[in-house]
MDTraj code that builds the backbone (N, CA, C; nanometers):
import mdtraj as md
import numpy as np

residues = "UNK UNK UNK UNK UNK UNK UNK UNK UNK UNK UNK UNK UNK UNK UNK UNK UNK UNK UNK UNK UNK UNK UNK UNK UNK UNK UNK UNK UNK UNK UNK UNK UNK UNK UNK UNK UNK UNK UNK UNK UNK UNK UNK UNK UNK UNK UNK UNK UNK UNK UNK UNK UNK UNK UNK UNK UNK UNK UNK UNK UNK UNK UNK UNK UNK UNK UNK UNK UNK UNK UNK UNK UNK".split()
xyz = np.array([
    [-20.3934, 3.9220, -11.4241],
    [-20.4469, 4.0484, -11.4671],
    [-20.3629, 4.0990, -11.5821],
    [-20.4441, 4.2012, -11.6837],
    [-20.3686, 4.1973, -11.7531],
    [-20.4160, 4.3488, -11.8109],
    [-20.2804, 4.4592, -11.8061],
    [-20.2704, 4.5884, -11.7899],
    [-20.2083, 4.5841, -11.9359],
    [-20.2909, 4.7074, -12.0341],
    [-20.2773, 4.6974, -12.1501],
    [-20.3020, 4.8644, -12.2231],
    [-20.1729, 4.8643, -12.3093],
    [-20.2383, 5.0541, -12.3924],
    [-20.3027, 4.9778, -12.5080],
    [-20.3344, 4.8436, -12.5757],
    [-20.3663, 4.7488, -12.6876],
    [-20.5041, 4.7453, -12.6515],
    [-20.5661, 4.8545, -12.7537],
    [-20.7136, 4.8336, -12.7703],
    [-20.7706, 4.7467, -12.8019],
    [-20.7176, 4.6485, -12.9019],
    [-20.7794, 4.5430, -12.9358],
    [-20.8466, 4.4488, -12.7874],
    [-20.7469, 4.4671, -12.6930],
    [-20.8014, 4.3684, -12.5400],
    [-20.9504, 4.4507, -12.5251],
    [-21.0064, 4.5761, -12.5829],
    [-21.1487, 4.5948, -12.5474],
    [-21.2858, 4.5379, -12.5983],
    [-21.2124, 4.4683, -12.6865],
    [-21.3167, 4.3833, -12.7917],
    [-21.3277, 4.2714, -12.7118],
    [-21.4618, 4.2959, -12.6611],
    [-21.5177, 4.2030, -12.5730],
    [-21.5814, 4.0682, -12.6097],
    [-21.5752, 4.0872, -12.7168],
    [-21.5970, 3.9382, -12.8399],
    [-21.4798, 3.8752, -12.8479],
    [-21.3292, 3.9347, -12.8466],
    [-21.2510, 3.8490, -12.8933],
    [-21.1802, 3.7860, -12.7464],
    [-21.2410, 3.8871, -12.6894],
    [-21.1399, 3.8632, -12.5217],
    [-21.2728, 3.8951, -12.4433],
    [-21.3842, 3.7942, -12.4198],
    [-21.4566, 3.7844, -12.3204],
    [-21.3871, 3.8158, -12.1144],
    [-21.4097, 3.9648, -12.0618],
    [-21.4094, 3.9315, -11.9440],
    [-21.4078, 3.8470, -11.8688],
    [-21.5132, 3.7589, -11.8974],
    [-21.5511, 3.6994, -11.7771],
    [-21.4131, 3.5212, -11.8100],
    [-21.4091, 3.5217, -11.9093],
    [-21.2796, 3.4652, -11.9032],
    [-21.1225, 3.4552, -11.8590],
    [-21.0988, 3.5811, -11.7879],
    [-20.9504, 3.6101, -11.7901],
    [-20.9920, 3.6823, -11.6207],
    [-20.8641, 3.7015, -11.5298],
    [-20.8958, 3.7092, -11.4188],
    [-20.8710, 3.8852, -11.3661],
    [-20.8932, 3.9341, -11.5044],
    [-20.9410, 4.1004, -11.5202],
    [-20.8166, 4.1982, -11.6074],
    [-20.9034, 4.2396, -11.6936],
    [-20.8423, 4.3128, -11.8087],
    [-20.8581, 4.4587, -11.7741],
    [-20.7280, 4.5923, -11.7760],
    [-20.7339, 4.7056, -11.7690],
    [-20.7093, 4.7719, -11.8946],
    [-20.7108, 4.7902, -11.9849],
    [-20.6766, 4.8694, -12.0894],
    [-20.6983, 5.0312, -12.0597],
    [-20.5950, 5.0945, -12.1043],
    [-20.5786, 5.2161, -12.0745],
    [-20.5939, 5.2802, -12.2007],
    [-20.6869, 5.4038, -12.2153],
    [-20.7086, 5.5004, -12.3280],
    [-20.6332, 5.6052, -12.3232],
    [-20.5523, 5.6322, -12.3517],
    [-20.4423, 5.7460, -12.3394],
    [-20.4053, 5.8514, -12.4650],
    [-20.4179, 5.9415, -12.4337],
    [-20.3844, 6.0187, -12.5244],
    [-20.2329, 6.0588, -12.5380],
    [-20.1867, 6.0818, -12.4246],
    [-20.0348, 6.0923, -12.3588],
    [-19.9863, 5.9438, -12.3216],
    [-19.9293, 5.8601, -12.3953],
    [-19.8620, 5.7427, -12.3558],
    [-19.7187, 5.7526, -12.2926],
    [-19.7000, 5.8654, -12.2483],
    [-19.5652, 5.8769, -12.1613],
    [-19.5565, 5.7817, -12.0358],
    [-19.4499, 5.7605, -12.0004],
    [-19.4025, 5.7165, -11.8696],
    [-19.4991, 5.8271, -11.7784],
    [-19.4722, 5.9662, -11.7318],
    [-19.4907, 6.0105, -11.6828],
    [-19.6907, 5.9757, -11.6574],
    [-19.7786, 6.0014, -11.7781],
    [-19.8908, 5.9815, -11.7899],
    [-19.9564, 5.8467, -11.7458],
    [-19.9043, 5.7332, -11.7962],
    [-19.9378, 5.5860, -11.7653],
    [-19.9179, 5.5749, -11.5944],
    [-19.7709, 5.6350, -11.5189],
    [-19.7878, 5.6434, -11.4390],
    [-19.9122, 5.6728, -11.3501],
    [-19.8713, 5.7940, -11.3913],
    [-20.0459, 5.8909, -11.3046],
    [-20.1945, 5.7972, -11.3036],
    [-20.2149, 5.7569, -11.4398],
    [-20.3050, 5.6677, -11.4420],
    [-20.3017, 5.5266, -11.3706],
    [-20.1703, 5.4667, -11.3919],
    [-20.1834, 5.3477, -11.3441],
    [-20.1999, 5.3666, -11.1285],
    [-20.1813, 5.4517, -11.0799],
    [-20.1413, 5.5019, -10.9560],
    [-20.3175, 5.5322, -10.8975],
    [-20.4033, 5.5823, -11.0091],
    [-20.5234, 5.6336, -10.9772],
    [-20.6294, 5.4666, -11.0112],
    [-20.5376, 5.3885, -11.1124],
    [-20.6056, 5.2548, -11.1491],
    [-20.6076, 5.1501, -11.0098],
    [-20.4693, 5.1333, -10.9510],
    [-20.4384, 5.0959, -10.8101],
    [-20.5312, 5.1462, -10.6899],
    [-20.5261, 5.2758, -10.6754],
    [-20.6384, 5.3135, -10.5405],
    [-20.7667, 5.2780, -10.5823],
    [-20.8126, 5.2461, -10.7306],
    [-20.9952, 5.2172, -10.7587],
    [-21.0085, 5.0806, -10.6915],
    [-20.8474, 5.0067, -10.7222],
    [-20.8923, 4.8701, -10.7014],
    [-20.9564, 4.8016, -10.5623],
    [-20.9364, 4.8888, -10.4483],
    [-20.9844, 4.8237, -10.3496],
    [-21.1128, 4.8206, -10.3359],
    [-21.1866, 4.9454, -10.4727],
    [-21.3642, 4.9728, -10.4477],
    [-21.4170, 4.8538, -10.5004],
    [-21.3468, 4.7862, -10.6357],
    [-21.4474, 4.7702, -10.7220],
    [-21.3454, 4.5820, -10.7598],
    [-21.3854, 4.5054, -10.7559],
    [-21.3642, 4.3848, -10.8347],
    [-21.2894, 4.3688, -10.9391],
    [-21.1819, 4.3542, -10.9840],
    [-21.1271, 4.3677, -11.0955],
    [-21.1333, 4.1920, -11.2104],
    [-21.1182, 4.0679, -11.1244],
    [-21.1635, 3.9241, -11.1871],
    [-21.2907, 3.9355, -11.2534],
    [-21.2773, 3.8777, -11.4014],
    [-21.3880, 3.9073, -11.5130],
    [-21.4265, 4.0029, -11.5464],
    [-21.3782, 4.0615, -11.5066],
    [-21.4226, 4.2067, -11.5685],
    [-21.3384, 4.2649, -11.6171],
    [-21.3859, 4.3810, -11.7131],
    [-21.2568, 4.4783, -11.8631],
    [-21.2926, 4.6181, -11.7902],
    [-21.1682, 4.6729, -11.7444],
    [-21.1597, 4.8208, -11.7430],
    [-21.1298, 4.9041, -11.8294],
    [-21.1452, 4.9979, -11.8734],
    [-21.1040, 5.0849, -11.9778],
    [-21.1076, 5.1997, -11.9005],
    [-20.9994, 5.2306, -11.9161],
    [-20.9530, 5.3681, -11.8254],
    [-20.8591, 5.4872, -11.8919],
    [-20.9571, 5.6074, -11.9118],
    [-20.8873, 5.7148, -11.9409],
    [-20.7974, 5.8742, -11.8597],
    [-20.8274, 5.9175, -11.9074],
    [-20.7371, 6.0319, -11.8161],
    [-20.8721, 6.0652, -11.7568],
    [-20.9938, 6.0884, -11.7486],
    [-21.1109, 6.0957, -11.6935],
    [-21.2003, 6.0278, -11.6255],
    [-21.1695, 5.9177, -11.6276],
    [-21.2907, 5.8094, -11.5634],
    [-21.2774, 5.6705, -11.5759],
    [-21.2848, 5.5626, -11.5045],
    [-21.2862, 5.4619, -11.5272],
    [-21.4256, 5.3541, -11.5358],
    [-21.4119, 5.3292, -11.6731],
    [-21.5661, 5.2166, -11.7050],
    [-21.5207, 5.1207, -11.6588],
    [-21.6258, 5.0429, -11.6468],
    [-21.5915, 4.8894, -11.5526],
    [-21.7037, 4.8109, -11.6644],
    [-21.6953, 4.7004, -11.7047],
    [-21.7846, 4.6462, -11.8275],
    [-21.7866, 4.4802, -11.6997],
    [-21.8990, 4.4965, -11.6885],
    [-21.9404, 4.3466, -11.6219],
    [-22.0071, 4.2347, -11.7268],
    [-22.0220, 4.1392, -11.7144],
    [-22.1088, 4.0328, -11.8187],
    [-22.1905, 4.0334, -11.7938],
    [-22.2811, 4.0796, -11.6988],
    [-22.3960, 4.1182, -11.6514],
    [-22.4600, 4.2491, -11.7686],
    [-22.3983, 4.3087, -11.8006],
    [-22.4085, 4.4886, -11.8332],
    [-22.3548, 4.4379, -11.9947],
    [-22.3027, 4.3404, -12.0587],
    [-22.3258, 4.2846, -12.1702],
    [-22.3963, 4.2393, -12.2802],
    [-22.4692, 4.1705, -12.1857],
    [-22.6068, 4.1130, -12.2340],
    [-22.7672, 4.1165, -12.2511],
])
top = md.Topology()
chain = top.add_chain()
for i, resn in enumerate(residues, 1):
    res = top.add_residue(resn, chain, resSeq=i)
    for name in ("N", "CA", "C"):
        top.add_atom(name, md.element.get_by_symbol(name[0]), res)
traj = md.Trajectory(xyz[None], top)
C-alpha cells in the first residue's frame, strides 16, 4: 500500500489502481504532523468498510473518494 501527500499518484493513467495493492493519496491543505495525523487515524477506521487492493483513495479533510476500475471506464 502506498500512503502519499504526491498528487501525481492520482493520475490514474500513470499509476493504474488496479495495478498496485492500493493507493491513498491525501489532499491536504494543512500538511502538518498534527493534520496528516487526524487524517491518517480517520483513513485507518474506513479501512475495515471498504477494500483498499486496486483501488486509489483520495482523501481530504472532508471525505474520502474511493476510484474503482469499474467506475473508470
Amino acid at each position: 500500500m502506498l500512503l502519499s501527500l504526491d498528487l501525481d499518484f492520482s493520475n490514474i493513467l500513470m499509476f493504474p489502481p488496479e495495478n498496485y495493492p492500493g493507493m491513498i493519496v491525501l489532499r491536504l491543505r494543512k500538511k502538518g504532523r498534527t493534520a496528516v495525523r487526524r487524517i491518517v487515524t480517520r483513513v485507518i477506521n474506513h479501512l475495515n468498510k471498504e477494500p483498499l487492493a486496486g483501488r486509489l483513495w483520495v482523501v481530504d479533510e472532508h471525505r474520502i473518494r474511493i476510484y474503482r476500475v469499474a467506475e473508470n471506464y
